[in-house]
N, CA, C and O of each residue as an XYZ file, in Angstrom:
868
protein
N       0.832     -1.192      0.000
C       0.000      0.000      0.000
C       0.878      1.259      0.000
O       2.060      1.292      0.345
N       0.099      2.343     -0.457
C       1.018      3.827     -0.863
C       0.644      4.507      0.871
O      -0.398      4.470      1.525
N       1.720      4.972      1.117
C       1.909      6.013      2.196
C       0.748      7.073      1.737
O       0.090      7.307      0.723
N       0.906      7.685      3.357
C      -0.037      8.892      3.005
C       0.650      9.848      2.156
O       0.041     10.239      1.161
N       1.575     10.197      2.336
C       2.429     10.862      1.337
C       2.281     10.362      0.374
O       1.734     11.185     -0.360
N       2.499      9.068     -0.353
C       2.573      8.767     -1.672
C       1.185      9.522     -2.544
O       1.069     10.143     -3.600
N       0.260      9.079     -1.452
C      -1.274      9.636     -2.122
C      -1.039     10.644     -2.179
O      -0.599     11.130     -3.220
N      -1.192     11.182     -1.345
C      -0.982     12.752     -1.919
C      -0.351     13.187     -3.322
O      -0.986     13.850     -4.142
N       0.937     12.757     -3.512
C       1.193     12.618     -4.844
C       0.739     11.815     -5.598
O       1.721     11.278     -6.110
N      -0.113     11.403     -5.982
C      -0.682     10.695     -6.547
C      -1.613     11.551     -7.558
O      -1.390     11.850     -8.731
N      -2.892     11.895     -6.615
C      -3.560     13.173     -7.305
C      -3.268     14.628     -6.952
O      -4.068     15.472     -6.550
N      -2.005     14.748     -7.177
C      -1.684     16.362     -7.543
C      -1.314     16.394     -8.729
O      -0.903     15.402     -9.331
N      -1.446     17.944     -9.384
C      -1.076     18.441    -10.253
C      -0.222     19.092    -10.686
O       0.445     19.291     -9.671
N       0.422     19.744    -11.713
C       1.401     20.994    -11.456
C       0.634     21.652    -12.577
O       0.538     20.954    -13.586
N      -0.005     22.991    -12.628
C      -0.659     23.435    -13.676
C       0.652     24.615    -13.982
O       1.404     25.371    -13.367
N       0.240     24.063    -15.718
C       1.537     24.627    -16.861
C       1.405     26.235    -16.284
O       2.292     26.702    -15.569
N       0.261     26.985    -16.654
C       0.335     28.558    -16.506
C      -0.704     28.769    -15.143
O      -1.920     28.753    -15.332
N      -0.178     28.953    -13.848
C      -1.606     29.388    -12.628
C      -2.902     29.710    -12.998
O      -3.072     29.962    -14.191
N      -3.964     29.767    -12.169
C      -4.877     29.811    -12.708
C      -5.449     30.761    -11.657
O      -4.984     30.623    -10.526
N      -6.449     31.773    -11.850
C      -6.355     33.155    -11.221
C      -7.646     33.020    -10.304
O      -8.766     32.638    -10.646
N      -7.178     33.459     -8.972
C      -8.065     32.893     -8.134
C      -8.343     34.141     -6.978
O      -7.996     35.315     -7.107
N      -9.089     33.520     -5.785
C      -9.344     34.545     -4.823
C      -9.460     34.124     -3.610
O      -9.803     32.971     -3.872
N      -9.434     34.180     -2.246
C      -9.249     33.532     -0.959
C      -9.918     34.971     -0.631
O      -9.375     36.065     -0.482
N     -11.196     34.619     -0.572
C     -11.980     35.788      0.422
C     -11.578     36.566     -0.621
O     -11.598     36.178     -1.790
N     -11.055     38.111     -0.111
C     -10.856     39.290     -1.386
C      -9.413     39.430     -1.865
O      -8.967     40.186     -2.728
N      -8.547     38.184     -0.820
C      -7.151     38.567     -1.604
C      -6.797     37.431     -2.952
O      -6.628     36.214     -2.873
N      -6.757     38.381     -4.263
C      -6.245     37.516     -5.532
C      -5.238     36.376     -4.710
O      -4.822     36.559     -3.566
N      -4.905     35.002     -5.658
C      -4.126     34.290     -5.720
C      -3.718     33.917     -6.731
O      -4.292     34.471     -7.668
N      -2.660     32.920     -7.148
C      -2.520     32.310     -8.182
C      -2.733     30.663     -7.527
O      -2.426     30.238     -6.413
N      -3.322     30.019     -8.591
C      -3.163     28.269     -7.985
C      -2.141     27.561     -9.111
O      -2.260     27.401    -10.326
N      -1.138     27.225     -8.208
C       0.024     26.572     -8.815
C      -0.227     25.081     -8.929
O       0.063     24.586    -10.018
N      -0.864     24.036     -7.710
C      -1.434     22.838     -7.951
C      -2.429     22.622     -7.752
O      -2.868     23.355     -6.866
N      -3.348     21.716     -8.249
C      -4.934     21.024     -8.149
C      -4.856     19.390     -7.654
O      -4.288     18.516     -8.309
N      -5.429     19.213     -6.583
C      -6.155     17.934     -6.469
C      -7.466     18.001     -6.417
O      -7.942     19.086     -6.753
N      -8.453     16.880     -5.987
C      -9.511     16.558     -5.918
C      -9.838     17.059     -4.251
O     -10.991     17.048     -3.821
N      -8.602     17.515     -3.359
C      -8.922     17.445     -2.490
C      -7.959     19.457     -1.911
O      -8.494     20.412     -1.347
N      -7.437     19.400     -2.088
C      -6.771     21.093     -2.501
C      -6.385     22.030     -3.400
O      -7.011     22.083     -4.459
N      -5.454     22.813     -3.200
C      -4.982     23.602     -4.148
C      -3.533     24.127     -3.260
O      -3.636     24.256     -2.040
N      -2.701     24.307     -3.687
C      -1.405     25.071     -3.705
C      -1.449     26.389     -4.150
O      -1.571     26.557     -5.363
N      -1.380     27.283     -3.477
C      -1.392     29.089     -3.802
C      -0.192     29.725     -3.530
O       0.680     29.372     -2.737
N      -0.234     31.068     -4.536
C       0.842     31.824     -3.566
C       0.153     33.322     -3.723
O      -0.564     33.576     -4.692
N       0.414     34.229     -2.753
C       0.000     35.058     -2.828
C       0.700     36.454     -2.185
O       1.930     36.441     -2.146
N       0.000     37.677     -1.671
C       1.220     38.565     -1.190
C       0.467     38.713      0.127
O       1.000     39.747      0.529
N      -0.278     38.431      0.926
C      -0.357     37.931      2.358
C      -0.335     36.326      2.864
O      -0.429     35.225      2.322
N      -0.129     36.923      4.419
C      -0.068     35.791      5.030
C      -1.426     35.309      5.475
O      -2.199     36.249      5.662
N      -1.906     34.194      5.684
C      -3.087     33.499      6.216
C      -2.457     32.820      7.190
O      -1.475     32.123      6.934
N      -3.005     32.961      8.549
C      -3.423     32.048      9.525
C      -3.698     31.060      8.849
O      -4.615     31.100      8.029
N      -2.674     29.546      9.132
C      -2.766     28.349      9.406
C      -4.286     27.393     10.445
O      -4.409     27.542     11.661
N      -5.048     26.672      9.764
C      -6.500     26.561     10.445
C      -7.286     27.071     10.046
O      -8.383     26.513     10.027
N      -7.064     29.027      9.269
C      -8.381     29.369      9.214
C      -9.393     29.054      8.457
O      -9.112     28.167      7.651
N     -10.302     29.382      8.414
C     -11.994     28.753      7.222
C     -11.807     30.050      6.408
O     -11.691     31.121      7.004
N     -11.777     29.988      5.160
C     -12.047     30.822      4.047
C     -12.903     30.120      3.142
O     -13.083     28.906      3.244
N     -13.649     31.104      1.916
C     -14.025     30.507      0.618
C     -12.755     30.490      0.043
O     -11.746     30.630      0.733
N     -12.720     30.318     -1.265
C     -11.421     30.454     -2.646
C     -12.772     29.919     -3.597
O     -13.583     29.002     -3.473
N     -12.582     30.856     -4.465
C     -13.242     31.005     -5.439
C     -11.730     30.916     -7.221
O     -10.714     31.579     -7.427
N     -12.325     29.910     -7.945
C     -10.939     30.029     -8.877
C     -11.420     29.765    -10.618
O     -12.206     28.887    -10.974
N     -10.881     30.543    -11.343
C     -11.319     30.588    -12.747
C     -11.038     29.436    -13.585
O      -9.850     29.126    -13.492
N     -11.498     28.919    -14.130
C     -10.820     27.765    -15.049
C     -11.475     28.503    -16.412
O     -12.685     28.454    -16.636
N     -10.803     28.991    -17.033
C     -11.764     29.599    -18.614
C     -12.750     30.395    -18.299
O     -12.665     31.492    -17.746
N     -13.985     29.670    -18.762
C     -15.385     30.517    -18.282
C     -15.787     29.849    -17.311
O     -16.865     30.273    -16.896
N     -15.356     28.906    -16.711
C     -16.213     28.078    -15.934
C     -15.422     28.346    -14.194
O     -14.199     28.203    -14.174
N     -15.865     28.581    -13.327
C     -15.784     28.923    -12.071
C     -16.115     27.629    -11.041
O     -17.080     26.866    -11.070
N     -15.002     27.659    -10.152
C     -14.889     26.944     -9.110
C     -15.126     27.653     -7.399
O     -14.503     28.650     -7.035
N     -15.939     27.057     -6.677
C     -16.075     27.881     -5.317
C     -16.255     26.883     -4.563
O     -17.050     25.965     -4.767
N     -15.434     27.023     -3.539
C     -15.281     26.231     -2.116
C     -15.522     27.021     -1.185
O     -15.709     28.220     -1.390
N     -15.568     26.263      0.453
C     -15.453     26.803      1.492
C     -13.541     25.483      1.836
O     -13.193     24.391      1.387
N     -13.054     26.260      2.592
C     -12.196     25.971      2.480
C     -11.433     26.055      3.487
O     -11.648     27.142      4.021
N     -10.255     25.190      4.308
C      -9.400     25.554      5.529
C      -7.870     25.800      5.173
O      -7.313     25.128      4.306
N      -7.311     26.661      5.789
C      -5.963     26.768      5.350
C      -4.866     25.679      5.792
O      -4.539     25.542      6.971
N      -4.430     25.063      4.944
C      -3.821     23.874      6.321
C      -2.263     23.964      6.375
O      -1.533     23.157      6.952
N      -1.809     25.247      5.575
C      -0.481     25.617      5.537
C      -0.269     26.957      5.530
O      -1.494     27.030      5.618
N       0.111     28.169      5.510
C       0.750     29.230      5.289
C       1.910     29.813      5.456
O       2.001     30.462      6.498
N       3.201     29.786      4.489
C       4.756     30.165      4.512
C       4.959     31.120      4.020
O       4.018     31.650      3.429
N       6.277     31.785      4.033
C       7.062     32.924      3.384
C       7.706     31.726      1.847
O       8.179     30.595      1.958
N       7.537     32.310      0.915
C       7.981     32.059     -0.405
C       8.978     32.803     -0.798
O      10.075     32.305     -1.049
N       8.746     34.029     -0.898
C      10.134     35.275     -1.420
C       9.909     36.356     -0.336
O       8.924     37.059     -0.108
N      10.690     36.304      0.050
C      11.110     37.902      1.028
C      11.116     38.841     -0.358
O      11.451     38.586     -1.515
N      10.406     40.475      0.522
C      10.661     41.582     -0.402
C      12.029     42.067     -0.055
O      12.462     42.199      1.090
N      12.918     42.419     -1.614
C      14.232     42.491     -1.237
C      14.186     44.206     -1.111
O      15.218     44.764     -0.736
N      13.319     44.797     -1.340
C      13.676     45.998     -0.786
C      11.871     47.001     -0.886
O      10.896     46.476     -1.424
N      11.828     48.234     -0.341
C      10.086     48.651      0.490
C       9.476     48.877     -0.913
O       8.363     49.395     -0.818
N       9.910     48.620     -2.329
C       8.755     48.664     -3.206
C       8.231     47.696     -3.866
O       7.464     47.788     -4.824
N       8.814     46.342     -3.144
C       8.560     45.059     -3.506
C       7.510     44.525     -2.443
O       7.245     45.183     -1.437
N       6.884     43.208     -2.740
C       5.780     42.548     -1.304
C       6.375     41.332     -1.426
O       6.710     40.751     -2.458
N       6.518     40.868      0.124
C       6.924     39.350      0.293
C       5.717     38.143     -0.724
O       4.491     38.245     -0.780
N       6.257     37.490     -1.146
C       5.255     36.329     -1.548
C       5.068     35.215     -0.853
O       6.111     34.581     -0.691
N       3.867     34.624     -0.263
C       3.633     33.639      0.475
C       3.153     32.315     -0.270
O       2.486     32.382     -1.302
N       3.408     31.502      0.122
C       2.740     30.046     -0.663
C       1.523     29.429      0.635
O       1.711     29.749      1.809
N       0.629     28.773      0.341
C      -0.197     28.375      1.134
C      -1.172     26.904      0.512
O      -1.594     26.719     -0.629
N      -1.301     26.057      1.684
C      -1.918     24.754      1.164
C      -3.204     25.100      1.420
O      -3.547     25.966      2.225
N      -4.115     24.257      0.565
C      -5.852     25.185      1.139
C      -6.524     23.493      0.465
O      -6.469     22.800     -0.550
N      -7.123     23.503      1.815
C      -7.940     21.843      1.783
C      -9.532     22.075      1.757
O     -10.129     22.112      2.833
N     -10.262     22.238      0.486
C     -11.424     21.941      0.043
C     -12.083     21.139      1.274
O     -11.661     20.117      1.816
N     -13.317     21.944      1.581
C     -14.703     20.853      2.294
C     -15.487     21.246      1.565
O     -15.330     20.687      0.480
N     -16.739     22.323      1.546
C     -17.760     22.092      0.508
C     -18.005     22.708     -0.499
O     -17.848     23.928     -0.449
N     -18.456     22.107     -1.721
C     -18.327     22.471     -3.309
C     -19.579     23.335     -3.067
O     -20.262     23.152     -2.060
N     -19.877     24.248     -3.951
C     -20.900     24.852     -4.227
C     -21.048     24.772     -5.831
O     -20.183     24.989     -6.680
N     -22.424     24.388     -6.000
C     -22.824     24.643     -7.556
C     -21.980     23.537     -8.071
O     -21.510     22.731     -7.268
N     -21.839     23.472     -8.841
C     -20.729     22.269    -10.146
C     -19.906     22.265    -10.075
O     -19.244     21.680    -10.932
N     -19.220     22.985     -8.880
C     -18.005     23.010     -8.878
C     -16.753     22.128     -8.679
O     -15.608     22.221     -9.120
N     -17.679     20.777     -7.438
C     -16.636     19.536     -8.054
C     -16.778     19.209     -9.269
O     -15.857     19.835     -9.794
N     -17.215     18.747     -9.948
C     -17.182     18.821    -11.583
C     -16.445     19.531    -12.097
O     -15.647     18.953    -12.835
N     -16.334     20.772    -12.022
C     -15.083     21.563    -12.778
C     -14.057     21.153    -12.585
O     -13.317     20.837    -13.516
N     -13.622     21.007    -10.988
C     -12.469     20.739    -10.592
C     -11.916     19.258    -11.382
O     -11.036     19.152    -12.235
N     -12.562     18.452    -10.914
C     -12.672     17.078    -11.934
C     -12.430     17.396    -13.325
O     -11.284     17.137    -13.695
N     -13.054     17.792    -14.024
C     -12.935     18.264    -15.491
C     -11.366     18.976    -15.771
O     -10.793     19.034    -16.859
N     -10.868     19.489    -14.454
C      -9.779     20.203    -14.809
C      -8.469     19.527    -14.823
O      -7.526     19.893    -15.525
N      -8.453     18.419    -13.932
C      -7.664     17.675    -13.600
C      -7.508     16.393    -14.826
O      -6.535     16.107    -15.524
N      -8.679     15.867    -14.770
C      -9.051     14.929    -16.307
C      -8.205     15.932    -17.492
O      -7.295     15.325    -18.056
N      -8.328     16.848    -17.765
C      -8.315     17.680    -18.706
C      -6.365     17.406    -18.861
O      -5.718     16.749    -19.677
N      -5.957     18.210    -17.730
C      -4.228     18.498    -17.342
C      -3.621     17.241    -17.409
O      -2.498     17.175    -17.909
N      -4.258     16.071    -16.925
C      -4.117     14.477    -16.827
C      -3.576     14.200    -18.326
O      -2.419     14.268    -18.740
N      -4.836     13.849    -19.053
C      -4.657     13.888    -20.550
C      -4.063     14.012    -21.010
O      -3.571     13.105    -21.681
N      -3.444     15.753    -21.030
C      -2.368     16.466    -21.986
C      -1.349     15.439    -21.333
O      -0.816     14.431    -21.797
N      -1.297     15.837    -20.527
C       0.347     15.151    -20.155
C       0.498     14.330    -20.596
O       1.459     14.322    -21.365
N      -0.338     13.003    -20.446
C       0.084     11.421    -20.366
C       0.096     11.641    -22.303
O       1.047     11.089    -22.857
N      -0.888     12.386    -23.203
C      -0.881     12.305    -24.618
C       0.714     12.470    -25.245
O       1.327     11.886    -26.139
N       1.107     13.759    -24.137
C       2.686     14.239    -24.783
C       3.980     12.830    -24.245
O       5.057     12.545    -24.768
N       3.336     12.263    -23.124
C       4.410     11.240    -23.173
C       4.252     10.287    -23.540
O       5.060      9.432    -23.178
N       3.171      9.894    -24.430
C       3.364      8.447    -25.530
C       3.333      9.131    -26.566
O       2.306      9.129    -27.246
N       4.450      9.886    -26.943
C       5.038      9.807    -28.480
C       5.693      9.020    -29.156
O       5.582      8.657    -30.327
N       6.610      8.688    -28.109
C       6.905      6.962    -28.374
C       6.347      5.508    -27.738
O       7.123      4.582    -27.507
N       5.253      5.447    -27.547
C       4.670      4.397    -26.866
C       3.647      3.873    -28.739
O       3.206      4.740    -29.493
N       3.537      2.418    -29.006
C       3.314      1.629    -29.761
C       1.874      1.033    -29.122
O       1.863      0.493    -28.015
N       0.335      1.231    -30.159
C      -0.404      0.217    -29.659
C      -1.006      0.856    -28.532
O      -1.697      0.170    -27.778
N      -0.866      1.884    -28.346
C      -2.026      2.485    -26.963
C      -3.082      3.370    -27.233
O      -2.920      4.590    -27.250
N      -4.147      2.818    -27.443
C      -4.940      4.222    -27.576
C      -4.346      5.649    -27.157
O      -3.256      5.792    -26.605
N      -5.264      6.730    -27.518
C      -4.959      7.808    -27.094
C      -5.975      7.801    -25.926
O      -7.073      7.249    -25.853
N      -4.960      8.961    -24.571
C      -5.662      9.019    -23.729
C      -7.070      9.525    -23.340
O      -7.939      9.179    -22.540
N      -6.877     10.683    -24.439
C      -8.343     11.341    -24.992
C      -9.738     10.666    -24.797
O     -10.677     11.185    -24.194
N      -9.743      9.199    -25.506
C     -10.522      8.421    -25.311
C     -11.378      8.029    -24.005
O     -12.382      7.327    -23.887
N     -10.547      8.801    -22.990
C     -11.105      8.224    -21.553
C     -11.970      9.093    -21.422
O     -11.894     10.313    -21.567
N     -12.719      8.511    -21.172
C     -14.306     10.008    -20.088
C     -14.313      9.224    -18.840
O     -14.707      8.059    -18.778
N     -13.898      9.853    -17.929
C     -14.267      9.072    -16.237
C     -15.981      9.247    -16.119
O     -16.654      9.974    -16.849
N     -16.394      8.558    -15.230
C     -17.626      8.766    -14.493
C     -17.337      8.554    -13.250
O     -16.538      7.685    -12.900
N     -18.178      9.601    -12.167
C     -17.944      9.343    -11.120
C     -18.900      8.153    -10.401
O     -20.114      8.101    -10.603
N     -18.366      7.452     -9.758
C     -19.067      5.973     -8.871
C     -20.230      7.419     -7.627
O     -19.977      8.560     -7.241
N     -21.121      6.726     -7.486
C     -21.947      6.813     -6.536
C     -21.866      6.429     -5.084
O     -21.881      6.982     -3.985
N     -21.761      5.047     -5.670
C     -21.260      3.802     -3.955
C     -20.235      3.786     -3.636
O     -19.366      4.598     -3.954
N     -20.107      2.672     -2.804
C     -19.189      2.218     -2.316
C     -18.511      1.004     -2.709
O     -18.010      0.153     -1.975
N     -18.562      1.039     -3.875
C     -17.671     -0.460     -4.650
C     -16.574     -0.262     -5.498
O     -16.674      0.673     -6.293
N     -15.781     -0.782     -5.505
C     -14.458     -0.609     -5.864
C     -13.984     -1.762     -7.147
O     -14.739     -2.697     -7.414
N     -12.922     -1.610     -7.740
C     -12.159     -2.696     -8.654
C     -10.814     -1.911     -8.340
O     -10.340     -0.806     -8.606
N     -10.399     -3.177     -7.558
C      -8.908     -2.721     -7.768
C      -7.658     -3.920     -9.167
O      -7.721     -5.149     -9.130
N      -6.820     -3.252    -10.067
C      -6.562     -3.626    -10.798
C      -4.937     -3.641    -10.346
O      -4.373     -2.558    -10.192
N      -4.312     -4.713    -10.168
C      -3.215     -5.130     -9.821
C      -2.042     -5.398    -10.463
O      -1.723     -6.566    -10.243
N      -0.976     -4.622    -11.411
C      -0.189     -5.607    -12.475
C       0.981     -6.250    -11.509
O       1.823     -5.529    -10.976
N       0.950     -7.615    -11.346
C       1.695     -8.207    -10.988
C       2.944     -9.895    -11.807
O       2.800    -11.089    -12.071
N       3.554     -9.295    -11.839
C       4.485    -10.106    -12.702
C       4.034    -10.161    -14.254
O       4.114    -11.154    -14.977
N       3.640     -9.139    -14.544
C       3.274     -8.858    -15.850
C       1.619     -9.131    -16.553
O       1.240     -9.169    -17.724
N       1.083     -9.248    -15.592
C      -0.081     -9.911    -15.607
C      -1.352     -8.909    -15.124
O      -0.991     -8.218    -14.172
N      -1.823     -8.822    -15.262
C      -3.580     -7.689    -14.463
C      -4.099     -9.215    -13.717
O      -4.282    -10.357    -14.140
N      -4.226     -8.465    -12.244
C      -5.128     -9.440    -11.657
C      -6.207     -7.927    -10.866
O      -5.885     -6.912    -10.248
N      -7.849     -8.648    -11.422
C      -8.866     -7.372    -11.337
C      -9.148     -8.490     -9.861
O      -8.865     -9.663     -9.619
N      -9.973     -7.183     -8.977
C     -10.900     -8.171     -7.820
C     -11.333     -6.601     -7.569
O     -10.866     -5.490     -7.820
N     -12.659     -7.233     -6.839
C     -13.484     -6.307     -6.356
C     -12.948     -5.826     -4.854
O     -12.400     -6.685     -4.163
N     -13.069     -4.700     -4.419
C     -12.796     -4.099     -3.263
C     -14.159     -3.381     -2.397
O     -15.323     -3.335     -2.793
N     -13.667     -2.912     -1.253
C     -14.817     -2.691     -0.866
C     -13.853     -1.035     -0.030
O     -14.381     -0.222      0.729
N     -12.502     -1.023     -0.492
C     -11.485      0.264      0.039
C     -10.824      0.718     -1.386
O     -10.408     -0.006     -2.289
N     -10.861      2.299     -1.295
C     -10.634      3.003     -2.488
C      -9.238      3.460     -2.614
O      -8.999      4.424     -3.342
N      -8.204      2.805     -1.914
C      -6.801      2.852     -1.633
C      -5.877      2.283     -2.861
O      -5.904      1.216     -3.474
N      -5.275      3.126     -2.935
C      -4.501      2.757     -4.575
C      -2.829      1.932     -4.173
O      -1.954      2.148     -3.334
N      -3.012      0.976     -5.232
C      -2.035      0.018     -4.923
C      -0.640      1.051     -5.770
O      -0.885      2.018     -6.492
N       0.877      0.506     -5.426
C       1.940      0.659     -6.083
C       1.878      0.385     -7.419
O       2.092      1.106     -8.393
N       1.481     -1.017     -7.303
C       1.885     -1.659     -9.009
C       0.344     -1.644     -9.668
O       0.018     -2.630    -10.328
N      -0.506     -0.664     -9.521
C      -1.816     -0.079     -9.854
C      -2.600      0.544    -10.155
O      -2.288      1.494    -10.873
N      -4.194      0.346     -9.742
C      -4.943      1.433     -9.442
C      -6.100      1.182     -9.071
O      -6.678      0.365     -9.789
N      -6.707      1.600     -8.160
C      -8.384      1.473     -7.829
C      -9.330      2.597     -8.546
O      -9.158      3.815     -8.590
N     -10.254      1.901     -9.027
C     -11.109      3.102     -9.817
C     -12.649      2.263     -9.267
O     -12.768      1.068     -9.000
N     -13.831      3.464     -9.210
C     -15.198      2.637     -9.149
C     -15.751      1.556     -9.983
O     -15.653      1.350    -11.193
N     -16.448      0.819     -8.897
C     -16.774     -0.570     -9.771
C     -18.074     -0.344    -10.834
O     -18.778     -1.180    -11.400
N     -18.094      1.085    -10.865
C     -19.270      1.475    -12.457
C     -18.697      2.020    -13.274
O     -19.169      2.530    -14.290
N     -17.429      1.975    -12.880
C     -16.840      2.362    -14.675
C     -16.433      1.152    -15.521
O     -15.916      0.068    -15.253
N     -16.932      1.843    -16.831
C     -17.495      1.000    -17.832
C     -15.738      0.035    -18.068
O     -14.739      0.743    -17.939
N     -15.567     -1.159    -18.320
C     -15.089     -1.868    -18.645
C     -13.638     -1.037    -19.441
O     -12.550     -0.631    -19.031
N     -14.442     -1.076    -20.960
C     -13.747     -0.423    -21.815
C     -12.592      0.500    -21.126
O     -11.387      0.381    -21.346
N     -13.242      1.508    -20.187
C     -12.179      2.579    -19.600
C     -10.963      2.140    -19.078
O      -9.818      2.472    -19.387
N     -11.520      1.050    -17.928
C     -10.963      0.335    -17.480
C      -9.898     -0.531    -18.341
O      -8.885     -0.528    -17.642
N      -9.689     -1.117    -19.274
C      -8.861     -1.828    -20.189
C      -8.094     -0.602    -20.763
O      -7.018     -0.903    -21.278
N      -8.486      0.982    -20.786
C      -7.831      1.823    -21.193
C      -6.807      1.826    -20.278
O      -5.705      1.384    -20.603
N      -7.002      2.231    -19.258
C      -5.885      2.424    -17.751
C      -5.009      1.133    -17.910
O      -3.818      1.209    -18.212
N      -5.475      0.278    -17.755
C      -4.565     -0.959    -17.764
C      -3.738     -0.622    -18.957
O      -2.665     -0.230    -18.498
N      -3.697     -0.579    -20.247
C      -2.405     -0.229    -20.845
C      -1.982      0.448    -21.090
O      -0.979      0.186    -21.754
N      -2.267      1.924    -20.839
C      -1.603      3.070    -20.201
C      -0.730      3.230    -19.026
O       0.162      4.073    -18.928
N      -1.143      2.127    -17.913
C       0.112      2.103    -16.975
C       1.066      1.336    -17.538
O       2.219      1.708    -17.317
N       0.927      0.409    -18.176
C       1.524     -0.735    -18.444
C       2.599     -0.242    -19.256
O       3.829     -0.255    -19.214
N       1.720      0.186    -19.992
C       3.324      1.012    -20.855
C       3.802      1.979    -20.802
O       4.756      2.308    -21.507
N       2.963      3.066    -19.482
C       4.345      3.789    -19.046
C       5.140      3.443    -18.051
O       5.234      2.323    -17.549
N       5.994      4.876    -17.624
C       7.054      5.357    -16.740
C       6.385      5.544    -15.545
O       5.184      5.295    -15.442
N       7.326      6.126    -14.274
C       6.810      6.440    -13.344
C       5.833      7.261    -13.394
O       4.741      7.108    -12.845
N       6.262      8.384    -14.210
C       5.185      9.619    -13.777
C       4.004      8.996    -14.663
O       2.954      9.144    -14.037
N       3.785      8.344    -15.905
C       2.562      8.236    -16.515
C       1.659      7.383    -15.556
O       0.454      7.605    -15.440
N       2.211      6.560    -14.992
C       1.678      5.898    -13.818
C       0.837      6.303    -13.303
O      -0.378      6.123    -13.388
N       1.869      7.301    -12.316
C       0.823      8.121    -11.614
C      -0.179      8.908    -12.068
O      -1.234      9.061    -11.451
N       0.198      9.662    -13.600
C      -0.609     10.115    -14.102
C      -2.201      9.666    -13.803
O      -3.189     10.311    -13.450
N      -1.909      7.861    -14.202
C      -2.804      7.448    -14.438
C      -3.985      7.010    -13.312
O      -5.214      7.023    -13.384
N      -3.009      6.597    -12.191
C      -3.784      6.304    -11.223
C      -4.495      7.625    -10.586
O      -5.451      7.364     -9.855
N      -4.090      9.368    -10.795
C      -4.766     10.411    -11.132
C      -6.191     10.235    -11.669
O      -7.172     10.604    -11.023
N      -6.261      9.711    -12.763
C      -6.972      9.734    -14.040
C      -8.315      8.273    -12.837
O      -9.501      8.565    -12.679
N      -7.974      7.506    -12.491
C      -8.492      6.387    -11.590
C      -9.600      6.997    -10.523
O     -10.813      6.874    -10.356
N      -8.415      7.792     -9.831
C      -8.760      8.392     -8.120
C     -10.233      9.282     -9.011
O     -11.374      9.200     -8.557
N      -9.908     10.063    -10.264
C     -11.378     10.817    -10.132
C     -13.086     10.114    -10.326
O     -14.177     10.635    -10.097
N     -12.806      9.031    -10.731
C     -13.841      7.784    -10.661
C     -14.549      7.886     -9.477
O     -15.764      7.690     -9.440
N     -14.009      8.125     -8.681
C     -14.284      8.053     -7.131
C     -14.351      9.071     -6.566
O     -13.457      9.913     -6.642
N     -15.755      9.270     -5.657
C     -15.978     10.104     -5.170
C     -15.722     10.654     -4.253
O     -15.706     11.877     -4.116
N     -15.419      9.649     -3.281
C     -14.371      9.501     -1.652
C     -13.351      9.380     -2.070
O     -12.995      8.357     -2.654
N     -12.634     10.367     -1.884
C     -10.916     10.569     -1.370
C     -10.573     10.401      0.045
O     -11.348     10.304      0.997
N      -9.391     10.385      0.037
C      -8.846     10.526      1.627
C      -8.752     11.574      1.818
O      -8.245     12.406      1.066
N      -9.480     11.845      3.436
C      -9.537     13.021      4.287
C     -10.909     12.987      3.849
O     -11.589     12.003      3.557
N     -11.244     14.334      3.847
C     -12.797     14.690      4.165
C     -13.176     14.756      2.922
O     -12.687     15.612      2.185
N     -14.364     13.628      2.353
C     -14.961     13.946      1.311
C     -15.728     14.903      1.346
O     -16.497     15.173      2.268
N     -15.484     15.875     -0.313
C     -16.163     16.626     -0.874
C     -17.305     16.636     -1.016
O     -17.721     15.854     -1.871
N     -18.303     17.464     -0.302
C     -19.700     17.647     -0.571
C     -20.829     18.690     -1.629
O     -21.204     19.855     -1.489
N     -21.007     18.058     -2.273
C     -21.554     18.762     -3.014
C     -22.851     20.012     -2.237
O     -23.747     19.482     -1.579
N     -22.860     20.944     -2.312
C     -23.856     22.108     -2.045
C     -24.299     23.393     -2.497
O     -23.588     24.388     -2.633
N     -25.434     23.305     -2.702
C     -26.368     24.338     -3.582
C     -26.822     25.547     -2.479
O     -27.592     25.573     -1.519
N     -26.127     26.314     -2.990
C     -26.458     27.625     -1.756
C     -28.149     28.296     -2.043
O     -28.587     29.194     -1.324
């Protein structure tokens, strides 16, 4: 099984250009996306613990949380009084408002994609990743997909915990998808891996830590 750390890397992101955001009324930029935070930096400091919204642009389509700060650091000291220090800050999603898990999902699927597309330029025999549409599972049923000694061994689960040599995705995604992931890990590298088991974790609606609730204000 993956450390808590490992998960964590697992579904993070690194987005190519930030994406322009807000914590209450101070702008941010969001440097990473999971299903479950965001990575900011900004030119104040936040209290560590506190409850904020973050509200964040993806194109036309808008993301809004309520949200806890579960980090706040110094990033760049101002090197002299007409400059502002820059802070970085971790910010852990609790409840979605409007579609907004969906966006977030959509955004990550989206960043997922590109990547894993640009690193089978040399990969033979794999679909394109494009092809995947996740759906999110409802329940509580699982398929965890195992490559062991070169082989896929599938079994049903009843825990949404992602293996090393793997991935767990919901037990209602369609087959087909499923046979997609399987040779997409298979024939990548580390990072497409993870990419992929990324691409898995959004199947699922429960993450680790506090699942995301959907709410209509």
């Amino acid at each position: 099984m993956a450390s808590g750390a490992e998960k964590r890397q697992y579904g993070r992101i690194t987005l190519e250009e930030p994406l322009q955001g807000w914590i209450g009324e101070i702008a941010v930029d969001v440097l990473e996306a999971s299903v479950t935070g965001f990575r900011v930096i900004h030119g104040a400091r936040f209290p560590p613990g506190e409850a904020r919204q973050i509200r964040v642009l993806w194109g036309s389509r808008e993301m809004r949380f309520s949200c806890q700060i579960a980090r706040s650091m110094l990033f760049q000291l101002a090197k002299n009084a007409g400059e502002k220090s820059v802070y970085q800050s971790g910010v852990r999603l609790e409840e979605a408002f409007g579609d907004s898990e969906s966006v977030l999902r959509d955004l990550i699927a989206d960043r997922v994609i590109r990547a894993l597309e640009e690193q089978k330029a040399n990969w033979r025999g794999i679909p394109p990743a494009g092809n995947y549409t996740y759906q999110v599972g409802k329940g509580d049923r699982y398929r965890r997909c195992e490559l062991i000694e070169g082989r896929w061994r599938r079994s049903d689960a009843t825990s949404s915990e992602q293996p090393v040599t793997g991935f767990t995705v919901s037990a209602e995604l369609h087959p087909v998808q499923v046979d997609l992931l399987c040779k997409t890990f298979e024939a990548s590298g580390e990072e497409g891996r993870r990419l992929t088991r990324i691409l898995a974790e959004l199947s699922i609606r429960k993450t680790e830590g506090t699942p995301i609730r959907k709410y209509e204000p």
